[in-house]
C-alpha positions in Angstrom: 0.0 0.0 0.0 1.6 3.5 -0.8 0.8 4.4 3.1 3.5 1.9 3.7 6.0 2.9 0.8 6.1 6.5 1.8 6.8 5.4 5.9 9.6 3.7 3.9 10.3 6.9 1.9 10.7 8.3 5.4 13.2 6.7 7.0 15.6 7.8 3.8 14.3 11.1 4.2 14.9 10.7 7.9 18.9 9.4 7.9 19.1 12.9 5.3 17.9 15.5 8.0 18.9 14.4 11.0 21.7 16.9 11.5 19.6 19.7 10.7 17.2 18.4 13.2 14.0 19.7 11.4 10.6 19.1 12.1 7.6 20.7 14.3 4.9 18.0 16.1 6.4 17.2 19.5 4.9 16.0 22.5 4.1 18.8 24.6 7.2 18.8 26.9 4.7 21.4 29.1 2.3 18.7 30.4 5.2 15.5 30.7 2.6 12.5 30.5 3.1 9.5 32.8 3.9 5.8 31.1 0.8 4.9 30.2 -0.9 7.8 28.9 -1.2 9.2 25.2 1.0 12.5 25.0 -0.2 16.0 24.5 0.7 16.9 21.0 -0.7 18.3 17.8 -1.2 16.4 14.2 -3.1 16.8 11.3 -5.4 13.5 9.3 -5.4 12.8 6.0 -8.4 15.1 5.3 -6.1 18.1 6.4 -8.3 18.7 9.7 -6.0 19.5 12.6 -5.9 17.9 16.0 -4.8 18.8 19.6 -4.7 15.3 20.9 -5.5 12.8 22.6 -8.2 15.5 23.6 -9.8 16.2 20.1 -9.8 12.0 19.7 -13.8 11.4 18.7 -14.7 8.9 21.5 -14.9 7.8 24.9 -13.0 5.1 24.3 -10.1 5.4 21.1 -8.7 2.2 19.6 -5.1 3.1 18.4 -3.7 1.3 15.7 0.2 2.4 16.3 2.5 1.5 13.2 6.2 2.4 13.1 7.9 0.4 9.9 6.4 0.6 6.3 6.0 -3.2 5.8 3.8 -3.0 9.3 0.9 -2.1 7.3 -0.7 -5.8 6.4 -0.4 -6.1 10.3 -2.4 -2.7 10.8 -4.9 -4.1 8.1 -5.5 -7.6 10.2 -7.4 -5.1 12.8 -8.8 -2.8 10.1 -10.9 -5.6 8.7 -12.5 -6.0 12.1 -13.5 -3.0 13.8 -17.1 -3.3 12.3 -17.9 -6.0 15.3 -16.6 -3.1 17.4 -18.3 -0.2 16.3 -21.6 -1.5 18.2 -19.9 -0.1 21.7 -20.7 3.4 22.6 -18.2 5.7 22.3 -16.3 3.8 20.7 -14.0 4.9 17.7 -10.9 4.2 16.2 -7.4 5.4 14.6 -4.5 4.2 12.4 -1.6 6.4 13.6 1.6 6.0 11.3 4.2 7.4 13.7 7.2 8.6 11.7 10.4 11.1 12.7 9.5 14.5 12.7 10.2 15.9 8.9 9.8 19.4 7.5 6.9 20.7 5.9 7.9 19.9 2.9 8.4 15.9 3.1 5.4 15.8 5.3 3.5 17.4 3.1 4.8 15.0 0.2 4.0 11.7 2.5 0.9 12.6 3.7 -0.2 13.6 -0.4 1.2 9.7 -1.4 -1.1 8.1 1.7 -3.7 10.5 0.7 -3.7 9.4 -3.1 -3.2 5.4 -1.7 -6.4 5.7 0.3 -9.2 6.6 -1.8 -12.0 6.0 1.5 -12.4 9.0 2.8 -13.6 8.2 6.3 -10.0 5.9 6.7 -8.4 9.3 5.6 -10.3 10.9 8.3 -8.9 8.1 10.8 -5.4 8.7 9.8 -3.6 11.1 11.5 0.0 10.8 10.8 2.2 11.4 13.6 5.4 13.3 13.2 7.4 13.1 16.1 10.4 12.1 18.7 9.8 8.5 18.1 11.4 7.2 21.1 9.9 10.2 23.5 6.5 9.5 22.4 7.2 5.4 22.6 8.3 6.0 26.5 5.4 7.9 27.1 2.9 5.0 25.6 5.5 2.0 27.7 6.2 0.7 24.0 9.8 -0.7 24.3 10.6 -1.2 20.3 9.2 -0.2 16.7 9.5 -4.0 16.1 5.7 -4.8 15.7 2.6 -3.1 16.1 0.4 -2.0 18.7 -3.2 -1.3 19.4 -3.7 0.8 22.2 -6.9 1.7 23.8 -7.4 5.4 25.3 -10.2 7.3 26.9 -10.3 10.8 25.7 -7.4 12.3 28.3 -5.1 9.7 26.8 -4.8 7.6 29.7 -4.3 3.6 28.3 -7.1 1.4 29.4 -5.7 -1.7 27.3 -3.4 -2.8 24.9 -1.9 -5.4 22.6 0.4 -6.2 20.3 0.5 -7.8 17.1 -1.7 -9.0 14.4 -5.1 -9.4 15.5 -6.8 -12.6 17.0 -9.6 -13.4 19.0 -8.0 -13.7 22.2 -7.4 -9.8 21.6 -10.6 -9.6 20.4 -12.1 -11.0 23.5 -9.7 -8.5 25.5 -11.0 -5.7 23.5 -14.6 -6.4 24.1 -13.9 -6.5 28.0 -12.1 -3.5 28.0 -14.8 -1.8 26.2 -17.6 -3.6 28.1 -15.4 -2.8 31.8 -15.4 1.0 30.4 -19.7 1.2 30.0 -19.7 0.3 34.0 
């Protein structure tokens, strides 16, 4: 998928500017968030609407589909193909978040137009929102200890982490989900 060839694209990009140490979506280093809890920062989705999150995420409860590698993708896809079972829950909504190095405006601009073209549903562009950012603040914030797979990370709207996993998807996750989502309505 071209969402996966242009994370690709930027880790070239990346290795390029890393001296000049460009780029401008950082966790808000004003509000430090404890382990466990989505940091304050700003980002934009692939319809161009801007976000302060995790305070402007839609629902009570966010699912957060966390992707750091290009050929992570067909991993992100295993849960995109079953949220529909999930959508029942109230308040419940859910996100793709390719987290990349921060890059200028220029090579952002250039990734997020080769996703934008690759993903001709408009609500998944809506539920995109890129992430450009210190990778490894933002993974010590979240307790994620590696890029090396995926990770879907359930918030409440002040970002504090209710449940996670990491992977593909399965039913035993599934099952997780559900009681995380079910615990939440109490």
């Amino acid at each position: 998928m071209k969402l996966m060839f242009c994370l690709a694209l930027t880790t070239l990009v990346t290795a390029t500017l890393a001296w000049a140490g460009v780029g401008d979506i950082t966790p808000d280093k004003s509000a430090a968030a404890p382990e466990g809890t989505f940091p304050k920062l700003t980002a934009s989705n692939l319809e161009k609407q801007a976000f302060s999150l995790p305070e402007d995420f839609a629902g009570d409860r966010n699912l957060l589909l966390l992707a750091f590698q290009r050929e992570q993708q067909q991993n992100v896809d295993t849960w995109l193909h079953q949220m529909k079972r999930f959508e029942h829950s109230s308040g419940f909504q859910y996100y793709e978040l390719p987290t990349i190095d921060r890059l200028n405006p220029f090579f952002r601009w250039f990734i997020n137009s080769g996703m934008r073209r690759g993903i001709p549903d408009r609500n998944a562009r809506a539920r995109t929102i890129t992430l450009y950012l210190d990778k490894p603040a933002f993974r010590k914030a979240l307790n994620i200890p590696d890029e090396k797979r995926i990770y879907a990370i359930l918030v409440d709207r002040s970002g504090r982490v209710l449940w996670r996993a990491e992977g593909d998807f399965d039913e035993a996750k599934a099952a997780s989900l559900q009681a995380a989502l079910t615990a939440g309505k109490q």
